[in-house]
N, C-alpha and C positions, 0 to 999 in steps of 0.2 A: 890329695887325700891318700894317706896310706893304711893300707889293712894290713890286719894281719891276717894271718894263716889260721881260717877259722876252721872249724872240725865241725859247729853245725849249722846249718846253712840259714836256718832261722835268725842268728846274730848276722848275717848281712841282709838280709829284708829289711828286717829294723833300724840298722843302721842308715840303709836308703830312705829308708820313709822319714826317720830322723831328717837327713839332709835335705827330703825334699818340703820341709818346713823352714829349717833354718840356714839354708845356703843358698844363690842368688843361681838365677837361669844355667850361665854359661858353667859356673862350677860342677852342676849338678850335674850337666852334660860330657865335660871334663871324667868327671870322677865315675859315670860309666862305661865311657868308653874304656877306660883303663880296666873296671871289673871285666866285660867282656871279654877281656883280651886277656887277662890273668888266670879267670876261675873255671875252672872244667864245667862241664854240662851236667854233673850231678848237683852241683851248686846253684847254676842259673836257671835249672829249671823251677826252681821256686821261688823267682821272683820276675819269673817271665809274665803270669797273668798280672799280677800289680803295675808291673813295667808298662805290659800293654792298654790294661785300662787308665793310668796315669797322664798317657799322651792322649790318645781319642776322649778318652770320657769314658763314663759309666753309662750300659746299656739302659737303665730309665732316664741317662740325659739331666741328674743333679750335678754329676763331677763333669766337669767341662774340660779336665785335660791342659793339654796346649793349645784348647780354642784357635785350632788349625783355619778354623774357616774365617776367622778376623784377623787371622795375623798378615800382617802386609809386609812389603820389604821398602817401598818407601815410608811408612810408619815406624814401623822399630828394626832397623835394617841386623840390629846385632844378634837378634833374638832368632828372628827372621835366617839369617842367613846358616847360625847356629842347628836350627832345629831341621832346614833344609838337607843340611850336608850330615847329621847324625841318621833320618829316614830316608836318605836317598836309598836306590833299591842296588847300588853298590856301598855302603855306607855301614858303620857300626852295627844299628840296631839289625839289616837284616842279613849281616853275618853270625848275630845270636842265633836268629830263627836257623840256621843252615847248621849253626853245632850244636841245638837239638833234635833237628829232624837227624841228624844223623847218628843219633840214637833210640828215634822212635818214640819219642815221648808224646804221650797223649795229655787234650786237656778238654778238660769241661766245659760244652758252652749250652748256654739253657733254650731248650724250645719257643718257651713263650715269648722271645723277641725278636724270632722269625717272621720273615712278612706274614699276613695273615694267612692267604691261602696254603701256605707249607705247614703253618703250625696246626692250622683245624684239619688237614689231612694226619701230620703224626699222631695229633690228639687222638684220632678216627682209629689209630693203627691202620691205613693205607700209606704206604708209601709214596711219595711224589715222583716222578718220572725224571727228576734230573739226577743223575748220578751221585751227585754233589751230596745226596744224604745216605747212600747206601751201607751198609757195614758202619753205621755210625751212631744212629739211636742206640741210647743206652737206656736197659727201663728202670724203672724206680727197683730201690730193693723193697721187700714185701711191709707195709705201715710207710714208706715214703713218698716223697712230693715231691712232683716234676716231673719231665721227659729232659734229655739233654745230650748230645750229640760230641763224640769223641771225636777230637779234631786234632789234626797232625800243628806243629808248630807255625809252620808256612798257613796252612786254614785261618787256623784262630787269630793270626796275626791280621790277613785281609781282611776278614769277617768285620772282627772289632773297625778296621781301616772303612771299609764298605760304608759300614751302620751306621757309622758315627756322622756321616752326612744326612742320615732319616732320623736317629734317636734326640739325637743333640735339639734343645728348644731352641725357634724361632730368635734369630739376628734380634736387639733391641731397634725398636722403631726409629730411637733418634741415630742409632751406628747406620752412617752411609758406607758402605762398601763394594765397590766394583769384584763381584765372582772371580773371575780371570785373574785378578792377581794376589790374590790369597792362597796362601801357602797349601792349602786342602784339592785347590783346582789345578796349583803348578804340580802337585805330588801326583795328582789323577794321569795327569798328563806325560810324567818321567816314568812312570809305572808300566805304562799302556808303552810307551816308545819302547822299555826296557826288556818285557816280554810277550810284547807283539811287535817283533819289528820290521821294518818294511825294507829292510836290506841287512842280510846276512843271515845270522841265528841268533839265538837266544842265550848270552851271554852265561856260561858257566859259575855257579854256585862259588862262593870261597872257597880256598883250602883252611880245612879242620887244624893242619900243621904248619909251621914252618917251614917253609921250602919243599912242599911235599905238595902234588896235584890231587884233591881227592873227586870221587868221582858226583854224578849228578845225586843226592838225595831224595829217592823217589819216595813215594810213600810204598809202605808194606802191601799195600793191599789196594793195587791201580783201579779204574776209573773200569765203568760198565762198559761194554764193548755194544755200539749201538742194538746189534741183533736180540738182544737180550730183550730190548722191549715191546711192548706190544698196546694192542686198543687197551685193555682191559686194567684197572688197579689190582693188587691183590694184596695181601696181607702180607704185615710186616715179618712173621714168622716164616711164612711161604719163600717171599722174595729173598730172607736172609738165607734160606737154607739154600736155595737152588739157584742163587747168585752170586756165589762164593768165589773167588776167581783165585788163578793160581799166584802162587807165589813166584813162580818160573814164567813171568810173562815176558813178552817180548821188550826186552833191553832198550829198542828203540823209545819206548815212553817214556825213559827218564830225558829225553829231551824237549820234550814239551810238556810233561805233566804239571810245571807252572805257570804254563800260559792256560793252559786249559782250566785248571782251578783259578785263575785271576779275574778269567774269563766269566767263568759260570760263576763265581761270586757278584760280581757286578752286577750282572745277569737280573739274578736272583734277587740281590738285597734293593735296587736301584728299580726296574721292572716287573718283578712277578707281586703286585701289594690286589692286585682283581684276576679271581677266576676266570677261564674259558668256561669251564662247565657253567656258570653262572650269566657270563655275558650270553653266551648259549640260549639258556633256558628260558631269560627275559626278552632277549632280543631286543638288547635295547642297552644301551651304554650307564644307561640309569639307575642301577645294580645299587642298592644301602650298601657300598663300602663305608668303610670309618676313615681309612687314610687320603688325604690329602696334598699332593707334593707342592711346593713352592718353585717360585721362580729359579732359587738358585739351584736346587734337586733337578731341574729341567737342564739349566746350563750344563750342569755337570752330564747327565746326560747323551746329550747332545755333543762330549765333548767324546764321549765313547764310542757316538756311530759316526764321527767321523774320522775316528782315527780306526774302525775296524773296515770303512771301507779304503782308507789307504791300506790299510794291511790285507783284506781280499785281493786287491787290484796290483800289489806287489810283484805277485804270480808274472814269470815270463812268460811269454808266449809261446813257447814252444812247454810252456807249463797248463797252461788251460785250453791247451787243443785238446780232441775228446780222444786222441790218441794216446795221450798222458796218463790217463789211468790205465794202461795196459803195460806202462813201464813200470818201474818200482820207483817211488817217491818216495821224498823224505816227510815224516810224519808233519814236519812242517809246512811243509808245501800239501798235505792233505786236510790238516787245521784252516789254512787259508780260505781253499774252497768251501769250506762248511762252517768257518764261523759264522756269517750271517743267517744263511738261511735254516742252520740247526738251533740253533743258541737264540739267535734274538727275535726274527720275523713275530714269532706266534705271539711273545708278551711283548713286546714293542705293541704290536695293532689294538689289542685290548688296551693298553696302557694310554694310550694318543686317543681312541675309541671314548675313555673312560673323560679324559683332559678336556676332549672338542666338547661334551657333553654339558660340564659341568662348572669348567672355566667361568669366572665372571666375564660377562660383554665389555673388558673394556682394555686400556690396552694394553697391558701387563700379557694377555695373550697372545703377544708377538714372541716370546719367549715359545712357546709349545710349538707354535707356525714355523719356529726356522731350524726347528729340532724335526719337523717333520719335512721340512722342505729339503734339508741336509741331508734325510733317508736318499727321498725321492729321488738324487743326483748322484750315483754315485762316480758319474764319471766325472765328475771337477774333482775327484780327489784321485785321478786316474793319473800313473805318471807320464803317457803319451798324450796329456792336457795338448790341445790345438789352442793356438795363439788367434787372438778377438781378429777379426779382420779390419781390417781397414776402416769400412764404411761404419760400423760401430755396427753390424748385425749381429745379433745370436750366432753362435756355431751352430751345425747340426747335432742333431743327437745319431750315432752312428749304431747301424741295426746290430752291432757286436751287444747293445745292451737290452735287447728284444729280449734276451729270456727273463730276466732281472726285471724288467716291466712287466712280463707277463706272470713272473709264480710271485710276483709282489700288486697281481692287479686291486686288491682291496685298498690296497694303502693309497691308491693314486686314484680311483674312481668312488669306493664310498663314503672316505672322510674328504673327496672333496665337497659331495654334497653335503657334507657335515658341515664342509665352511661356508658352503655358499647359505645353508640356513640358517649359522649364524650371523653370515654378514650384511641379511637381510633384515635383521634383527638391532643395527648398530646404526649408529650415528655416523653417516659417512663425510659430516661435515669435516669431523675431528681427522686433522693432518695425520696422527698415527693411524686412526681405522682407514683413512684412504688409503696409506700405505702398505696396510696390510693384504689390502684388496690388490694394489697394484703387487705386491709382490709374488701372490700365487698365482695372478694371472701372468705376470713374465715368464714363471717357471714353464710354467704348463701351454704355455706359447713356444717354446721352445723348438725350433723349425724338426720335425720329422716324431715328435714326442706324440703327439697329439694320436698321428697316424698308428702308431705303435699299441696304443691304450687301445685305442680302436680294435687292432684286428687282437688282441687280448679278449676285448669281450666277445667279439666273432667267435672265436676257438670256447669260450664256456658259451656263447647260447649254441654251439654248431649240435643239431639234431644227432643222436644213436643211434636210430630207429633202421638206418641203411648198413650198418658194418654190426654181423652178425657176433663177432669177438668182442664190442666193448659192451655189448647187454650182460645184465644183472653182476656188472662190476660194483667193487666196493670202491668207497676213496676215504682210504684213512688218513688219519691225522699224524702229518710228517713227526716224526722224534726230533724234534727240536733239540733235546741236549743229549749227551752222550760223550762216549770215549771216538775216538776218532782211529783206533789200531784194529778194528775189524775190517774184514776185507767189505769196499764199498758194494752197494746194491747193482745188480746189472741199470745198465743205462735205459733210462726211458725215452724213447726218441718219440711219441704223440705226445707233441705239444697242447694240444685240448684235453689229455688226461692231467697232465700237468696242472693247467691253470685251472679246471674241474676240482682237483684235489686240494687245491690250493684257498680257495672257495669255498668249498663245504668243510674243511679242518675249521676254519675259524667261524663260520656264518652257522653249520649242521646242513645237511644234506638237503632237508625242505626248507633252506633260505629263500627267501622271494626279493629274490635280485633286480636294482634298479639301475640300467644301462647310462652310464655317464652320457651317452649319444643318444639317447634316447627322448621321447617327446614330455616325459615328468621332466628332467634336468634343463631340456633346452625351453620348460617354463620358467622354470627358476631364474635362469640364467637369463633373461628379458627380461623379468620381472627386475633382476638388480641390476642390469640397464639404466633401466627405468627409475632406480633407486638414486645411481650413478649419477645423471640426465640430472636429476630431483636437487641433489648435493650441491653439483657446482651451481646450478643457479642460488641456491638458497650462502653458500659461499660468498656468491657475488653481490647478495643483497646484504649479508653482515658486511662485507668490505664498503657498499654503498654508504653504510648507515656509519660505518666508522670514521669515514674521509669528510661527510658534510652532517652539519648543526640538523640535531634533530628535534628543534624546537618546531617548528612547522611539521614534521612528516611524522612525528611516533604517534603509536597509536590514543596516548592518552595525551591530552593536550595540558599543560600545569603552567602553563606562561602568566596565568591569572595567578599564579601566587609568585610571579616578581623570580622563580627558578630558571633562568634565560643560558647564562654562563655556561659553555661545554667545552671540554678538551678533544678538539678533532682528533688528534692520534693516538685517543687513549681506544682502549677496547677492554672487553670485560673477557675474563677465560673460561666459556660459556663449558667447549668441548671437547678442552685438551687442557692436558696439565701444562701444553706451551702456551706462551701470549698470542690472543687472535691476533692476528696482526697483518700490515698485508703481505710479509713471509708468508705467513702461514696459510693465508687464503692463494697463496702464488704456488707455493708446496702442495694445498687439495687441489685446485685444478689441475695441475699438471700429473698427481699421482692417477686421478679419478681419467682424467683426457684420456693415457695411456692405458692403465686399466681396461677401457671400453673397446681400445681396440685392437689391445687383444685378446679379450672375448669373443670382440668378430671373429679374428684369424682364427682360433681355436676350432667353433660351434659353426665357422663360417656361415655368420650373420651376413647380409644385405647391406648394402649401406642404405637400401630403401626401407628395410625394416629400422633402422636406427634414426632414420629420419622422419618414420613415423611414432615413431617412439619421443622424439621432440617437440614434434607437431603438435602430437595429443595433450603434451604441457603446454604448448603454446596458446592451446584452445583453452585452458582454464584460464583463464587471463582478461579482464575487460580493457578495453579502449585507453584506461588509466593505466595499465600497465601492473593494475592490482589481481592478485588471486581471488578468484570467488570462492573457493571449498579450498580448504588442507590436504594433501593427499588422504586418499581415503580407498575401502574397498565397499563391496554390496553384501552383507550380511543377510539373516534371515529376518531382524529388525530393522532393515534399513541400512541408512549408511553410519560404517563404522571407522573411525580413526585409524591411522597405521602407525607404528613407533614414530617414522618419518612426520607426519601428519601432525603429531604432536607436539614439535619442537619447529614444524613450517615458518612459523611467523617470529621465529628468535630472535630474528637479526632487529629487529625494531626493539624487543626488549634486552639484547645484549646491549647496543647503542645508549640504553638507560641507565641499565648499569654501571656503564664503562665510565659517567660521568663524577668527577669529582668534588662538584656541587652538592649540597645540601639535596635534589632532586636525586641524583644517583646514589644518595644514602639511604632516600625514602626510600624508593624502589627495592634497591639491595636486600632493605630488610623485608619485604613485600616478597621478593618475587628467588629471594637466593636460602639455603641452608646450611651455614660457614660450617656449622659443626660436624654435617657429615661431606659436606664438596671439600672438606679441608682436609678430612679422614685422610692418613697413609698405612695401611697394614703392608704388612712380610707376606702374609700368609694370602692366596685369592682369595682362601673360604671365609674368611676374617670380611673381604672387602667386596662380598657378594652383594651387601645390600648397599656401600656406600657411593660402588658404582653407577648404579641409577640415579644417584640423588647430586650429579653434577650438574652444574648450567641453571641459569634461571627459568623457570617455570610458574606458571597462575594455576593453583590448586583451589576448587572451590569447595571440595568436599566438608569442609568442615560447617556448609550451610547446607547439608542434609542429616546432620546429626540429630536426634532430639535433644540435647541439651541446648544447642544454638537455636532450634524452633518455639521450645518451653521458652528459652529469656526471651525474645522477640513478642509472643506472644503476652508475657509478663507486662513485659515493658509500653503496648500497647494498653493493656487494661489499665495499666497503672495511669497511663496519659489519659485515658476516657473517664479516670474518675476526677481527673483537673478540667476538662473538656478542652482537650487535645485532640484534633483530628488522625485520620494515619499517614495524613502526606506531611504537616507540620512535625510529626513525632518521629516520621523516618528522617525526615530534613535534620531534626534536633541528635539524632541518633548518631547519623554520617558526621557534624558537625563536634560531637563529642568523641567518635572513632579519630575524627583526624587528631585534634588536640592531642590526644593519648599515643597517637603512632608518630607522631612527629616529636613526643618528648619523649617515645623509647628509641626514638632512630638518633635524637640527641646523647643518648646516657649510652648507647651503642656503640657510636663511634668515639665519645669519649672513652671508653671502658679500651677500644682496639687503642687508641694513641698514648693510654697508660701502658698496656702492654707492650705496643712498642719500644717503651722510655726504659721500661723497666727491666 
């Protein structure tokens, strides 16, 4: 495409929006790259906001962009490879962003599509506490509508890049997509390498000229310098005047001010969507948020902390001795030490907090469990990784990561009781929930880990009352975000001020703290034992009932209607989206076997307590080798059902199901709900309710209704005026129920064998 020599810059916008209706992908791409590289920055700044919403999408999520998040490279490799190498983060497009930041151009980007809690603070006129909006709010002019925040080109560019993983609508139900290789999660990933990197520095901006180096592009007006903040919010008129920073600030920030904006964007758009102040006030993760993340918003995530703990842990060693901050450091090497624990810890906890709460029970939750497990570790992403030994034991965990355990003890002792409640709550039949049980107990098995959590909570319960210096201390809430070019705070060397502060930032001061080691947790953790114990037996009875003819042993006997025929190795998929099968019952014991023990190692269980724990299943049990009661607890009515309890006796009506005979179609339609156990949403909150409704179940609720007692009742008087008795007229009733359910189980499975033809 050739242009010409336009004088206003509005005929090349148009001309672009032109082409990008009637020219094909690679052209279009073609024929930017050549504008960028032709047109000065008074020209491309006006077609920079169209440019950038054209690729990501439109902030309400109707324009989809380059639909970055479906695009694959074994799918459309041309397009794919095209779009890759135009946004790479040395690439065309973000040589544009470099020759207008280096003229300072500002752009528009509107409040209201900020995570919620940023946008009800600007709304408020308070300012939010990450730097990231400071000198930024722009207010309406006087009769106008909106707040909107003046962003440098490098900003608006991430922003729109961030967002467009929250704003953009849900994946279509039928698009399978594997996260990971989608052009949105490889770009997350070149980004994060390119300026957070874990060997060297942070690759130099383009030259503006020809043969000419130019220097870093900082912005006008650098980032807050942590000491500026404090407990208190204050008004935006306030903040603006007396946080005004020079324009002579120290030189060294232009070599990192774009990791630290990359940073605090991610931050922000991907983690800050739930207040502290609010999880705070309820104490309780259960907070009326509106926003909901998806699995894939997790992966991506997840892909963030694990690459900012390769980048913490980059540090040499003679980099993070406590002598090191008494030399001079490069601002890099002081980003290192503080990206995690300024920047993420606070909204990470709320955010996982919010996830353990709310998540459906089922197991699409292994996505948030390995985003948090991934926290929990960061020395496997350490580059003096120790090699597995020999015998296939765990490494240890080396006491260098004691402090990292200790100012992060929330994250590893109260969302584990989070998981343990919910995974007291789940089907531990199903191969993925056992899996997930076995994989937080591996972690937290971890030889010398366990030990570690421990003296963490020692140092917060250790008494005040003898060291007359820590009475009537505050413990404020760490500055999570910030500039990183103030001189750091003196070092605190009390470790129990530490993890004290650490504790009451996120919980408030009158938290009522529940000790992982404590005698509430080590019930819990018996209790799913005992849940554990409960599983593989109940496992081994679906395997039982899959391998032999359950013409003789189900609980409802139909052999008088001539239904004899069973498929031994068929199984129905009661508990998991995989086939029961006996994989899959070989997969739960083995998950659930290990699991148990190490919870011993952990909680350092008995083996006599574990064997009392089987024992006491072995006593429900008669001489037949049948259950007398369902697991169950003592209520103040008696006895009452447990989730477990209610799915005990499955394995005899999975066995029924599983059949291919005209008998496993009655059944099927009796005891299964295809329309919601067949349910697949994107979304968890979509698949909150459809979760419960897998596996076969006998619901008799619908014989306490009054509409089902009125006909009953109808239908008796009606017989009493032909002189029908009520045991001839229930005989007549059941004998009319079958007819009726054995010609919808007929018109059923024909309706499924059309659908499959069709």
């Amino acid at each position: 495409m050739a242009f010409p020599h336009l004088q206003q810059p509005s005929f090349l916008l148009a001309s672009l929006k032109a082409d990008s209706i009637n020219k094909p992908f690679a052209q279009r791409c073609q024929d930017l790259v050549k504008v960028i590289e032709d047109f000065p920055a008074k020209e491309l700044h006006t077609i920079f906001p169209w440019l950038v919403e054209s690729i990501f999408g439109s902030l309400d999520g109707v324009l989809v962009g380059w639909n970055l998040r479906c695009l694959q490279g074994r799918v459309n490799p041309v397009e794919y490879g095209i779009a890759m190498e135009f946004l790479d983060p040395g690439g065309p497009m973000m040589k544009l962003v470099y020759k207008l930041q280096a003229e300072d151009y500002k752009f528009d980007f509107p409040v209201s599509y900020l995570p919620g809690p940023v946008k009800a603070s600007i709304q408020e006129r308070v300012l939010p506490d990450s730097p990231l909006y400071h000198n930024k709010v722009q207010f309406p002019p006087s009769g106008g509508l909106g707040l909107n925040l003046a962003l440098n080109p490098f900003e608006y560019y991430i922003f729109f890049f961030a967002l467009s993983l929250i704003t953009q609508k849900p994946l279509p139900v039928s698009f399978h997509v594997r996260t990971s290789d989608c052009a949105y999660f490889i770009l997350v990933d070149r980004y994060l390498s390119w300026f957070l990197p874990t060997e060297g520095s942070v690759p130099p901006p383009f030259s503006s000229s020809p043969g000419g180096a130019s220097p870093s592009p900082a912005p006008r007006t650098p980032a807050m310098p942590f000491a500026s903040y404090g407990l208190h919010h204050t008004s935006l008129l306030k903040r603006h005047i007396s946080h005004q920073t020079s324009v002579n600030a120290d030189p060294a920030s232009h070599e990192i001010w774009r990791s630290e904006t990359l940073l605090q964007v991610f931050v922000e758009m991907w983690l800050h969507h739930y207040s502290l102040e609010m999880y705070q006030k309820m104490q309780s993760p259960h907070a009326k948020e509106s926003f909901a993340p998806t699995e894939e918003h997790v992966l991506v995530v997840r892909l963030l902390l694990k690459h900012l703990h390769a980048f913490a842990n980059s540090l040499k060693p003679e980099q993070t001795s406590p002598s090191a901050h008494s030399h001079a450091t490069s601002p890099l090497e002081e980003f290192k030490r503080a990206a995690v624990p300024r920047f993420v810890q606070q909204k990470l906890y709320v955010f996982l907090q919010h996830c353990f709460g709310h998540w459906p029970l089922d197991a699409s939750f292994r996505a948030v469990l390995e985003m948090w497990l991934s926290y929990l570790q960061p020395w496997r992403y350490a580059p003096e990784k120790q090699a597995q030994s020999s015998d296939s034991q765990p490494r240890c965990v080396s006491e260098k990561w004691a402090p990292f355990v200790q100012e992060n003890l929330l994250m590893y002792t109260k969302l584990f009781v989070g998981f343990l409640n919910r995974a007291l709550r789940t089907d531990l039949v199903s191969p993925k929930n056992a899996l997930m049980v076995f994989r937080v107990a591996k972690v937290f098995a971890q030889p010398n880990l366990a030990e570690m959590i421990q003296k963490g909570e020692q140092l917060f319960l250790e008494p005040e009352l003898v060291i007359p210096h820590r009475q009537h201390r505050l413990f404020p809430a760490p500055t999570v975000t910030g500039s990183f070019l103030s001189p750091w705070p003196p070092a605190v060397t009390d470790a129990s001020f530490k993890v004290k502060s650490h504790v009451y930032s996120l919980e408030g001061q009158d938290c009522k703290y529940i000790p992982m080691f404590g005698p509430e947790v080590r019930t819990l953790v018996l209790r799913l034992a005992q849940l554990i114990t409960q599983a593989k037996q109940t496992a081994k009875s679906i395997s039982d009932q899959c391998v032999e003819s359950p013409s003789g042993r189900s609980f409802l006997s139909w052999s008088w209607l001539g239904f004899c025929p069973t498929d031994p190795n068929g199984c129905y998929p009661a508990n998991d989206l995989d086939e029961m099968g006996q994989d899959s019952v070989r997969k739960t014991d083995e998950y659930l076997e290990k699991a148990l023990e190490y919870l011993r190692q952990i909680f350092r269980l008995s083996e006599s307590q574990l064997a009392q724990l089987t024992l006491a299943l072995g006593n429900t049990q008669d001489e037949n080798g049948k259950k007398q009661l369902p697991d169950c607890i003592v209520g103040e009515d008696g006895l009452i059902l447990t989730p477990l309890g209610r799915y005990q006796f499955a394995g005899q009506m999975v066995a029924l199901c599983s059949r291919d005979d005209f008998l496993g179609s009655f059944c099927r339609y009796h005891l299964t709900e295809p329309a919601l156990a067949n349910r697949h949403l994107l979304s968890p909150v979509g698949r909150r309710q459809a979760s419960h409704a897998r596996g076969p179940r006998l619901s008799l609720r619908f014989l306490g209704s009054y509409r089902t007692l009125l006909s009953l009742l109808l239908a008796f008087f009606v017989a009493s005026l032909f002189r029908i008795g009520p045991l001839p007229c229930s005989v007549l009733l059941i004998l009319v129920y079958l007819l009726y359910a054995m010609a919808m189980t007929l018109l059923t499975e024909r309706g499924k064998l059309h659908q499959l033809h069709s």
